[in-house]
C-alpha positions in Angstrom: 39.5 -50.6 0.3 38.2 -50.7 -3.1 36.2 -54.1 -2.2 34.2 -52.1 0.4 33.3 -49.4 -2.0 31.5 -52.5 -4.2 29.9 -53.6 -0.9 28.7 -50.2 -0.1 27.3 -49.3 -3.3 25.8 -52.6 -4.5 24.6 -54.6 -1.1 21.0 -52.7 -1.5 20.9 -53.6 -5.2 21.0 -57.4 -4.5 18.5 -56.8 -2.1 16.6 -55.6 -4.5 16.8 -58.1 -7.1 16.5 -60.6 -4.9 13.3 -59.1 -3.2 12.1 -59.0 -6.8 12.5 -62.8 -7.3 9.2 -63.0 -4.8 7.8 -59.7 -6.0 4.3 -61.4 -6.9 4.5 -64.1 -4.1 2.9 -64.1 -0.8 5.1 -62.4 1.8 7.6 -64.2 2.0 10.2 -63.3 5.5 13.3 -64.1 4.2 12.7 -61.1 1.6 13.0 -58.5 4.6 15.7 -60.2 6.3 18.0 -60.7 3.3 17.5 -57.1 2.4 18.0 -55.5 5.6 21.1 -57.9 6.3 22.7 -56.4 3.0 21.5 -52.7 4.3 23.4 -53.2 7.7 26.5 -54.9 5.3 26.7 -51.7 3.2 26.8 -49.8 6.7 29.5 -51.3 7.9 31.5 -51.2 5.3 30.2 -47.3 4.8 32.2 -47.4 8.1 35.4 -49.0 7.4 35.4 -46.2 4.4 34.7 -43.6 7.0 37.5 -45.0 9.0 39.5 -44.7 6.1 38.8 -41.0 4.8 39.8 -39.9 8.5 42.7 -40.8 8.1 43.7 -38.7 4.9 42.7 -41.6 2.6 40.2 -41.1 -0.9 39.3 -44.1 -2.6 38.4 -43.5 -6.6 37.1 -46.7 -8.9 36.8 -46.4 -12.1 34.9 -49.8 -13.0 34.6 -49.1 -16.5 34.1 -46.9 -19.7 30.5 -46.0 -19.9 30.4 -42.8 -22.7 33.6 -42.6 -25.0 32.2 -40.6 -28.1 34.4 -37.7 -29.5 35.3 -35.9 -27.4 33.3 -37.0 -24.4 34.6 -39.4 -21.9 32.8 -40.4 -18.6 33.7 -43.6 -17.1 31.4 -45.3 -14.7 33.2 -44.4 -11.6 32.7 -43.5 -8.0 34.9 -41.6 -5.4 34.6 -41.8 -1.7 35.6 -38.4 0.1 34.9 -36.4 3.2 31.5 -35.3 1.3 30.4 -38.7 0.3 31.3 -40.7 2.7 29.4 -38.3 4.9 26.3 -38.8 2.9 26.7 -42.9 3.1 26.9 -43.2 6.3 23.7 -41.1 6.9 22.2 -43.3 4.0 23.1 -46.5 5.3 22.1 -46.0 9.0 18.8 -44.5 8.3 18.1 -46.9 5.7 19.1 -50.1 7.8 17.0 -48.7 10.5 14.3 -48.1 8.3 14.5 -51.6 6.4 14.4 -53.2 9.7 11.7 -51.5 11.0 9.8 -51.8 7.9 9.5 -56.1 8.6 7.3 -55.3 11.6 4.9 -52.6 9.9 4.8 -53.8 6.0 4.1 -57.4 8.0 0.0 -58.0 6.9 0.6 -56.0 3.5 0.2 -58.4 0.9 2.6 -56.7 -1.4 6.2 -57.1 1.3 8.1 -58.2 -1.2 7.6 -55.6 -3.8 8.1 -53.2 -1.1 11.5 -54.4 0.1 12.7 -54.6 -3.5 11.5 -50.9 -4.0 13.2 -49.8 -0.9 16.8 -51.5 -1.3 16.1 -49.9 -5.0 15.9 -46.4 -3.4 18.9 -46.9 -1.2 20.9 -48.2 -4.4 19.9 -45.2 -6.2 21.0 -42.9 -3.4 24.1 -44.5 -2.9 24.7 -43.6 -7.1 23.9 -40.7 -6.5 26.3 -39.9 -3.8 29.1 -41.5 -4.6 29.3 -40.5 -8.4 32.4 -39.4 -9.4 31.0 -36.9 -12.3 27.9 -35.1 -12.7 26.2 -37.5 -15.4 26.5 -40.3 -12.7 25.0 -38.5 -10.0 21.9 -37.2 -12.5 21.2 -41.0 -12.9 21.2 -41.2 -9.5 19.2 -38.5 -9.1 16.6 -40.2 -11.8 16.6 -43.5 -10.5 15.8 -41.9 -6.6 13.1 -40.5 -8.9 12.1 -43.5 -10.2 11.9 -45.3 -6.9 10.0 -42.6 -4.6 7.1 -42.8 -7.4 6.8 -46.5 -7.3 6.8 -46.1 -3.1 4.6 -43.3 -2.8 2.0 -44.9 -5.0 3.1 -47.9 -3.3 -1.0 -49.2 -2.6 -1.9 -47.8 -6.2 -5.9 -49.1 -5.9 -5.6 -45.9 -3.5 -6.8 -42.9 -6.1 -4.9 -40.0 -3.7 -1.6 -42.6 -3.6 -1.3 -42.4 -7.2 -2.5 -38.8 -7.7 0.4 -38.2 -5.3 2.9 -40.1 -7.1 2.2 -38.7 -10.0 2.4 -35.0 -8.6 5.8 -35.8 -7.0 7.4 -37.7 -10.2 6.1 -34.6 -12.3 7.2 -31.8 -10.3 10.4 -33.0 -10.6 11.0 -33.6 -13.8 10.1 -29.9 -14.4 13.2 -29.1 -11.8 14.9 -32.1 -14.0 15.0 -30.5 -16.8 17.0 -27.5 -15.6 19.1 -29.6 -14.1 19.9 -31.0 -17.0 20.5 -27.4 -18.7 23.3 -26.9 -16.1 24.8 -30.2 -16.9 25.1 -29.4 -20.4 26.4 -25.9 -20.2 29.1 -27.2 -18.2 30.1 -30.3 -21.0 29.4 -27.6 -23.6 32.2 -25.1 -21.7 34.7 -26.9 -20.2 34.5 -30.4 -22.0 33.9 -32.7 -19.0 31.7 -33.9 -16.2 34.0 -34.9 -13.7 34.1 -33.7 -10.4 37.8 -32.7 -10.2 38.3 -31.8 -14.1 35.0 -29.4 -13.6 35.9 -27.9 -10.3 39.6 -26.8 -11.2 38.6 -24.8 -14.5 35.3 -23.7 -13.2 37.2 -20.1 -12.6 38.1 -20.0 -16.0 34.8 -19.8 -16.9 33.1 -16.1 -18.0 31.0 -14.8 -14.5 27.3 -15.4 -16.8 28.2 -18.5 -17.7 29.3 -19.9 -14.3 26.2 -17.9 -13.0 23.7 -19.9 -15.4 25.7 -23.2 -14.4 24.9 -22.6 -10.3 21.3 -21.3 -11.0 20.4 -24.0 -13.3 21.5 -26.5 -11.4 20.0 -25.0 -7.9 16.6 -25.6 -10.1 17.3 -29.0 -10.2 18.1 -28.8 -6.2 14.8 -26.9 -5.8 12.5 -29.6 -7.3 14.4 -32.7 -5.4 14.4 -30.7 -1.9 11.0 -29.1 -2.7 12.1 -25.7 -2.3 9.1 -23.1 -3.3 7.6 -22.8 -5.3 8.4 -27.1 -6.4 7.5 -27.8 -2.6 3.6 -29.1 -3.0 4.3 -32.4 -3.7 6.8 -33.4 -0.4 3.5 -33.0 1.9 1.4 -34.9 -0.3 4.3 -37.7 -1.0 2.8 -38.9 2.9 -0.1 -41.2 1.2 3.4 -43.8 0.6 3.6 -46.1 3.7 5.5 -44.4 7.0 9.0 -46.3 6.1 9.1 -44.5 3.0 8.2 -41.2 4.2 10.9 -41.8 6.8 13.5 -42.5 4.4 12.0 -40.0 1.7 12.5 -37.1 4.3 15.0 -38.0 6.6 18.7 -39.3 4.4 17.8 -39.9 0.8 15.5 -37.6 -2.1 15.1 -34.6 -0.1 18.5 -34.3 0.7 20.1 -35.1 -2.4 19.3 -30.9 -3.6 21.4 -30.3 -0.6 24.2 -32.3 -1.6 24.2 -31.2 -4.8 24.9 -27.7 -3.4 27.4 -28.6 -0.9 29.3 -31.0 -3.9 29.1 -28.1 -6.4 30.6 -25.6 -3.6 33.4 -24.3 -5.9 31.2 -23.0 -8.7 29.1 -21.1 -5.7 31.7 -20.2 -4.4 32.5 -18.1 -7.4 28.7 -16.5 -7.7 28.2 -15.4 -3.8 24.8 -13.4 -5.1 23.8 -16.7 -6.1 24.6 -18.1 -3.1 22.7 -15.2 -1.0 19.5 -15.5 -3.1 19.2 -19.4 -2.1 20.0 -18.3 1.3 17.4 -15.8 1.5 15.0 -18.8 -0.6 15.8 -21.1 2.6 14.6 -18.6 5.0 11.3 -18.1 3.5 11.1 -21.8 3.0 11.9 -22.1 6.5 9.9 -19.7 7.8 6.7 -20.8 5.6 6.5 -24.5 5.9 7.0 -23.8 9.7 3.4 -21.5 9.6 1.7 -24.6 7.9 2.7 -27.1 10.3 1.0 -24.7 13.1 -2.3 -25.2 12.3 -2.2 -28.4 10.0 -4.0 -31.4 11.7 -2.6 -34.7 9.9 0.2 -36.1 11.9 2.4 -37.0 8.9 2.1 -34.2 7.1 3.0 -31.6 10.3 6.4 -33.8 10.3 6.7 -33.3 6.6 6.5 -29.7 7.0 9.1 -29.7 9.4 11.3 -31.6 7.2 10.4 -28.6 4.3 11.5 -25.5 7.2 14.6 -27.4 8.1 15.8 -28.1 4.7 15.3 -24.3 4.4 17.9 -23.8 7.5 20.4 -26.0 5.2 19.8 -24.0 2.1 20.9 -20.9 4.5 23.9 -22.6 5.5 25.1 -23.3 1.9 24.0 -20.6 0.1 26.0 -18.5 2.7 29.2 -20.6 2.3 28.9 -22.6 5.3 28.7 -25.9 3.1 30.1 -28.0 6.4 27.6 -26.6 8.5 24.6 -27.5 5.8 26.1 -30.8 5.4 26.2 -30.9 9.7 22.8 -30.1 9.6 21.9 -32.6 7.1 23.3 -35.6 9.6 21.9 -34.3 12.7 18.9 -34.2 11.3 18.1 -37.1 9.7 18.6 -39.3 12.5 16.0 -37.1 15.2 13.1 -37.1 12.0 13.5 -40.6 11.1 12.8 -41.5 14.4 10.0 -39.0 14.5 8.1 -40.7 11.5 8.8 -44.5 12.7 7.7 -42.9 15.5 4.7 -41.8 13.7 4.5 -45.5 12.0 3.8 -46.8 15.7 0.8 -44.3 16.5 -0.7 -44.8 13.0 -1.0 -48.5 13.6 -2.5 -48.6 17.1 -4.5 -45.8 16.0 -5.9 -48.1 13.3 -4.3 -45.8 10.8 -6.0 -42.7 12.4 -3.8 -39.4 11.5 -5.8 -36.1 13.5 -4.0 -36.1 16.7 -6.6 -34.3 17.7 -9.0 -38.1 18.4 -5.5 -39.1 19.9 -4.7 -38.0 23.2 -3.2 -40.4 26.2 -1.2 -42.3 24.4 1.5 -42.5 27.1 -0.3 -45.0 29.4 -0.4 -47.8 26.7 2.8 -46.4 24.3 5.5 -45.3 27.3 8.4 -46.1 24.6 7.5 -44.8 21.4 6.0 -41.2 23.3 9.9 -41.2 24.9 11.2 -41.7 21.3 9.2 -39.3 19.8 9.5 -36.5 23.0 13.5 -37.3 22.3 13.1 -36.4 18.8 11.2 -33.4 19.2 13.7 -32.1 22.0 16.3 -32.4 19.0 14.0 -31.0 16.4 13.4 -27.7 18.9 17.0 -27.3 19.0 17.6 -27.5 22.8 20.9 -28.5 24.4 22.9 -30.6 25.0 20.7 -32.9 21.6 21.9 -32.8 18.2 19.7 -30.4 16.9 21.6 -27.8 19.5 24.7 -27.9 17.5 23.6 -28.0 14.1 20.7 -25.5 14.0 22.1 -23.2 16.3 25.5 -22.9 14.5 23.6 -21.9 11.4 21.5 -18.9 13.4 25.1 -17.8 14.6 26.3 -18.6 10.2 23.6 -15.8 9.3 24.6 -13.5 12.3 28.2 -13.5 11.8 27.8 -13.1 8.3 25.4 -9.9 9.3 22.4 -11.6 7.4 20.0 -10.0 10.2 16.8 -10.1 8.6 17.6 -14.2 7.8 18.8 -14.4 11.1 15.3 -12.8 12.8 13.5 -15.2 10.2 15.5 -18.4 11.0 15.0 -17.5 14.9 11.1 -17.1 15.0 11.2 -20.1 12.9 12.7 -22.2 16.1 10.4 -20.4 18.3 7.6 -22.1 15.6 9.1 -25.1 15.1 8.8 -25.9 18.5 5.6 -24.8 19.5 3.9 -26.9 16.1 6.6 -30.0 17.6 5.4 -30.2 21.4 1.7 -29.5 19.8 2.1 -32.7 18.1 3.5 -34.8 21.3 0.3 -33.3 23.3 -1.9 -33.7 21.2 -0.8 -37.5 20.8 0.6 -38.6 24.0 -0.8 -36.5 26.4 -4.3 -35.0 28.2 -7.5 -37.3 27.5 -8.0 -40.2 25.9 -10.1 -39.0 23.0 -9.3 -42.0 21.0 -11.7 -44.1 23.6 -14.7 -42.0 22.0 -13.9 -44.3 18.2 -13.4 -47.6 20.2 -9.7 -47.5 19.6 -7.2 -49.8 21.9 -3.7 -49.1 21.2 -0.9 -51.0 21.9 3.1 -50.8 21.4 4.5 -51.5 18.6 6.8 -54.9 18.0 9.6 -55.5 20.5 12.2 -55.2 17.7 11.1 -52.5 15.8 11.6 -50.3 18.8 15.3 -51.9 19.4 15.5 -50.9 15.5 14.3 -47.6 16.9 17.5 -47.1 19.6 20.0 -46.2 17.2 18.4 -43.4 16.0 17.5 -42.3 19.4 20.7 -42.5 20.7 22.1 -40.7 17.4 19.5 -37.2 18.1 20.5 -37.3 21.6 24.9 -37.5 21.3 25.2 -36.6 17.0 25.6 -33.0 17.6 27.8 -33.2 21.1 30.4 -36.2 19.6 30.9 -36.0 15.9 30.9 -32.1 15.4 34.8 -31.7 15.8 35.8 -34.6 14.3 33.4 -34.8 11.1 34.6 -31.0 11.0 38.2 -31.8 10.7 37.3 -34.1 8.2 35.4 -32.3 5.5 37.6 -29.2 5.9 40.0 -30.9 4.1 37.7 -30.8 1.1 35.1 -28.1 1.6 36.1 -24.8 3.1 37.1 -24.5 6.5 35.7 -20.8 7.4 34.8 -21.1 11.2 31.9 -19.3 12.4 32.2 -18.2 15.9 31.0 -14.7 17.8 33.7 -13.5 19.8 31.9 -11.2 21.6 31.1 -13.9 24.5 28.5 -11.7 26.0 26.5 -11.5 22.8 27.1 -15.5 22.0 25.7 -16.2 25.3 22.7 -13.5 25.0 22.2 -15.3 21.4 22.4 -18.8 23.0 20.1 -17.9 26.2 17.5 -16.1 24.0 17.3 -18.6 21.9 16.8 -21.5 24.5 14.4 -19.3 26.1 12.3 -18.8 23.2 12.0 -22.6 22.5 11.5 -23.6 25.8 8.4 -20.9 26.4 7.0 -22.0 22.9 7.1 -25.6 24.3 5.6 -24.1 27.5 2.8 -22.4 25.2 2.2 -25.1 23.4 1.5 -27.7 26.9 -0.3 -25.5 28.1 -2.9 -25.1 25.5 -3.1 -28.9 24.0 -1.8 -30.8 27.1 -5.1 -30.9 28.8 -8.5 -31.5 27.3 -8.8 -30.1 23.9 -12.1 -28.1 22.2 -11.6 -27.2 18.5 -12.0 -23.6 18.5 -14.7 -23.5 15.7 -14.1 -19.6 15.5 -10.8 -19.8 15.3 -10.8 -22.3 12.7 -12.9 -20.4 10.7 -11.3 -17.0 10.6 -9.1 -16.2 7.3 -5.4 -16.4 8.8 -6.5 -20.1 10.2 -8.1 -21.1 6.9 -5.3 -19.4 5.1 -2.5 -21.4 6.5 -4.5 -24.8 6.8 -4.9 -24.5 3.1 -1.4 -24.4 2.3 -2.0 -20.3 1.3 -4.2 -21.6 -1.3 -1.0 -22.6 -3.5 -2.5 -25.5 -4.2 -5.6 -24.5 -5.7 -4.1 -21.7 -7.6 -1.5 -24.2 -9.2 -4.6 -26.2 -10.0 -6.6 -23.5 -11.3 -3.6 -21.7 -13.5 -2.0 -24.9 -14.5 -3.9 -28.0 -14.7 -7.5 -26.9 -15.5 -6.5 -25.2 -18.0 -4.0 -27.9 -19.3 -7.0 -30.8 -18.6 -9.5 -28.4 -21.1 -6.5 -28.3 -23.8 -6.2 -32.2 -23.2 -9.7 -32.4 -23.9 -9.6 -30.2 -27.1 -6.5 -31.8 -28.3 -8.7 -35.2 -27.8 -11.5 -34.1 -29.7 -11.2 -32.1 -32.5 -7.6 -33.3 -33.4 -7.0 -36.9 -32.2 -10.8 -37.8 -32.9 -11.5 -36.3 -35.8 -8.3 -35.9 -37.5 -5.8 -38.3 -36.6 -8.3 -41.2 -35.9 -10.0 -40.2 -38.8 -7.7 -40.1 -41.2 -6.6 -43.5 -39.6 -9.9 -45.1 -40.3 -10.2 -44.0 -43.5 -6.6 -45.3 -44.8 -8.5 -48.8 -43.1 -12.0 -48.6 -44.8 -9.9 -47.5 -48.2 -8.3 -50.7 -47.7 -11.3 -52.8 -46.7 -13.3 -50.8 -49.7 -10.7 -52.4 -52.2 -10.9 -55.5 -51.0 -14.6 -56.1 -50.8 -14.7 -54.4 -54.6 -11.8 -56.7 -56.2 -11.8 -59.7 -54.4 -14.2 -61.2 -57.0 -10.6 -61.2 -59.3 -9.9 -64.4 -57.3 -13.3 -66.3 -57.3 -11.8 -69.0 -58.9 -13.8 -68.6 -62.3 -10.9 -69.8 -65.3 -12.8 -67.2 -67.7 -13.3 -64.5 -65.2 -9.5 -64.8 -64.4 -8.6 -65.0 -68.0 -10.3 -61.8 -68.5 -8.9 -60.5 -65.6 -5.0 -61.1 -67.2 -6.5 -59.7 -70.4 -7.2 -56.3 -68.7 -3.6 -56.6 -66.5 -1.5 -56.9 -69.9 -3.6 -54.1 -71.4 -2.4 -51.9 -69.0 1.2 -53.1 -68.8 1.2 -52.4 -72.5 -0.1 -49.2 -72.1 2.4 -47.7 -69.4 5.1 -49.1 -71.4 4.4 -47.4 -74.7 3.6 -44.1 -72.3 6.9 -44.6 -71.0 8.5 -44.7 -73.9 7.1 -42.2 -75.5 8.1 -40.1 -72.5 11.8 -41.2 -72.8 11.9 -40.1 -76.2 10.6 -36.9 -75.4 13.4 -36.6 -73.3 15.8 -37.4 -75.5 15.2 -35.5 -78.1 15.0 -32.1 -75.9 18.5 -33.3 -74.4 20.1 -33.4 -77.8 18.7 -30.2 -78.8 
């Protein structure tokens, strides 16, 4: 099976490099087709490895030595378990969606091939990351994912807010990086290794401190890569990178990867269950507060993005209260319902001429029947409601928190569903529904290309049977490496209470939510302008407090430091180590003028001074001498 590890991990590299070959050329087709045909490759053999793993298998490579000094030994190797192989299939079906889709909507950019060699770069790097077999493999990973979502989110980099956003994103995280780092170090440092199953059977051994610094250090790095507050700023603004990328971005690869790294490292949290409730208690706020900014927010991408934020708070729940199957659960279900929401999205931005206010939308169904189905699909998942995937996956970790008599996270996580749906079904109105506002800016929209709404299917089909089919038997598979603890409520009266209450409150936020933006819309101008309104559509003013704390002040330092040192020190003393030079050389260059008399005059003065040092010198020696001897 080993040869369908290679193919698995290396398939999106060669599409990469082989995108790259056309990188500066017009688009050129066979760029896209080559590199989604190695996507859907490294899918299917993702699920002959899944096959494989079911049936009690592991398949560990070690390819080759990559660190051998002192001590230190980390060969570049990769392991596919009941985790990983988990995490590439969600990889490779999103991404193989995504690549396919992205042929129809990167078609009239002029840069397709640098995008396709980007993407399959992205996938590459996520598959690294994943399948790692040590903790120094997956941070390069982690880096090169990095890497990549900079180079895609400031993908059209004559845009000024594309690059601003970039930059935000790629700097944000290397602050969460750096702690990441930290833990990696502390464990090499204590237990002389960074592999997986060397680190994770003497992790006990370890002093409580120390294996507390290792889990909270690392759960930094977690925090910058799933944009946990307060490192969450940049995942909203990471929408100026085309709709593909936010699609992959939010729905299987980056943002996910702080969950994995959780669920992976489940033994040392297992050992620091404070740790574990203070990320819990993190993900409900996160949940919770994303889910208020997507309410009143009134860019389509970014109300999805939010949504992504809040439901990567529900897995942080899940794993910081020991249910690392059900985070992992949650993880699946739900990249294949928000994928399809943002290619969703992808459709409506381009028959909208790249408009993003649903709010000139309005009545799209009539000319977009297949993407508002899609999208309606997705949003019935994201809400939670039975029998789509989102049912079993975010409903198991409300009944997590319950069992576990987390109350207060559960009341949080449960009026965060009730939000979740309203700002979901808002959306959908807003879009598909009521008048045609979009009529008002000369706007005719159409569907988007045949195939990239068959590339669509899969993912529909996935939010609508994910939860119902694979939660038994993708639970009988990663209980034989993460820990089995079921959660059920035996009371049956209060699981169905729980289950009734819950589907009730969705439903009547969906209700609310038709209701008001269904129908012909008026901006309520006073409403907008109260201070709740303003308060959430401004992100609670995070944003312009980071900006006033952190980067006025560091742009003023900048601007000192550029001054008064680089100026008029360092580029001083600079110049006038040149003009020294340039001095000497204007003042002796008459020594070669080519004058036989001036020259011999010249050699005169030279030996006069060689004579000189040498009789200085030896006087000096003598000196010396004669002091030694007495």
């Amino acid at each position: 099976m080993e040869i369908y590890l290679y193919i698995a991990l290396f398939a999106p590299l060669v599409g990469s490099l082989f995108a790259a070959l056309f990188g500066a050329s017009p688009k050129t087709l066979i760029t896209g087709l080559v590199a989604s045909g190695l996507l859907f490759a490294s899918f299917v053999s993702s699920a002959l490895l899944l096959g494989h793993v079911m049936n009690g298998h592991i398949v560990h490579v070690e390819m080759m030595t990559w660190i051998a000094t002192g001590d230190l030994y980390i060969p570049f190797g990769f392991v596919v378990d009941q985790v990983s192989v988990t995490m590439m299939m969600v990889v490779s079906v999103v991404s193989t969606v995504v690549h396919v889709y992205s042929i129809g909507y990167m078609s009239h950019d002029k840069g397709f091939n640098r995008f396709f060699s980007y993407l399959s770069a992205f996938v590459f790097s996520m598959m690294v990351l994943v399948m790692s077999d040590n903790f120094l493999g997956l941070f390069i990973g982690w880096e090169g994912v990095g890497l990549c979502s900079w180079l895609l989110i400031g993908f059209w980099y004559h845009k000024e807010s594309a690059t601003w956003a970039a930059n935000e994103a790629f700097i944000m995280n290397r602050i969460a990086d750096l702690a990441m780092l930290i833990g990696i170090f502390m464990i090499y440092w204590n237990l002389g290794s960074l592999q997986y199953d060397v680190v994770f059977a003497h992790i006990g051994t370890l002093p409580l401190a120390v294996t507390t610094g290792i889990g909270i250090f690392l759960f930094i790095g977690a925090m910058g890569k799933s944009a946990q507050f307060p490192l969450h700023t940049w995942l909203a603004d990471a929408m100026e990178g085309p709709t593909p990328v936010s699609a992959l971005i939010h729905a299987a690869t980056m943002v996910t990867a702080g969950v994995y790294l959780v669920v992976r490292s489940n033994p040392i949290y297992t050992l620091i269950p404070e740790v574990g409730t203070a990320i819990a208690t993190l993900g409900a706020f996160v949940a919770m507060f994303a889910a208020t900014m997507a309410l009143v927010n009134r860019d389509m991408k970014r109300i999805i993005a939010y949504s992504t934020l809040s439901q990567l708070g529900y897995m942080f729940v899940a794993a910081g209260l020991g249910a690392y199957w059900v985070a992992l659960f949650h993880l699946m279900a739900h990249a294949f319902f928000k994928a399809l929401l943002f290619l969703g999205a992808g459709n409506v931005m381009h028959a909208m001429h790249d408009e993003l206010d649903p709010f000139k939308m309005g009545g799209l169904k009539k000319s977009m029947k297949v993407t508002w189905i899609f999208m309606t699909l997705a949003s019935v998942a994201l809400a939670g409601i039975y029998p789509l995937a989102g049912f079993f996956s975010k409903d198991l970790i409300l009944e997590v928190a319950f069992v576990e008599q987390h109350y207060v996270l559960y009341g949080v996580l449960l009026a965060t569903a009730g939000m979740t749906a309203f700002y979901s079904f808002r959306l959908v109105a807003l879009i598909f529904h009521g008048d045609e506002r979009h009529l008002e800016h000369g706007i005719h929209p159409h569907e988007a290309y045949t195939f990239m709404l068959y590339a669509m299917a899969p993912l529909a089909i996935l939010a609508v049977v994910a939860g119902m089919m694979f939660k038994t038997p993708y639970y009988l598979m990663v209980s034989e490496l993460l820990p089995a603890a079921q959660y059920h409520i035996h009371n049956h009266m209060t699981l169905w209470i729980m289950i009734i209450g819950t589907q009730a409150l969705v439903i009547a936020a969906i209700a609310y939510a038709y209701k008001k933006y269904a129908k012909a819309v008026k901006v309520d101008l006073k409403v907008e302008s109260g201070f709740f309104y303003q308060l959430l559509f401004n992100q609670y003013y995070i944003p312009k407090i980071y900006d006033e704390i952190f980067s006025k002040p560091y742009l003023q330092l900048s601007k000192i430091a550029w001054k008064q040192i680089d100026l008029k020190i360092v580029d001083a003393m600079v110049d006038g180590i040149a003009n020294l030079i340039y001095q000497t050389g204007e003042s002796t260059h008459t020594m070669q003028n080519g004058n036989l008399s001036s020259m011999l005059r010249w050699m005169v003065v030279g030996v006069v001074v060689l004579l000189v040092l040498a009789v200085a010198f030896t006087v000096a020696y003598n000196n010396a001498v004669n002091l030694h001897a007495m």
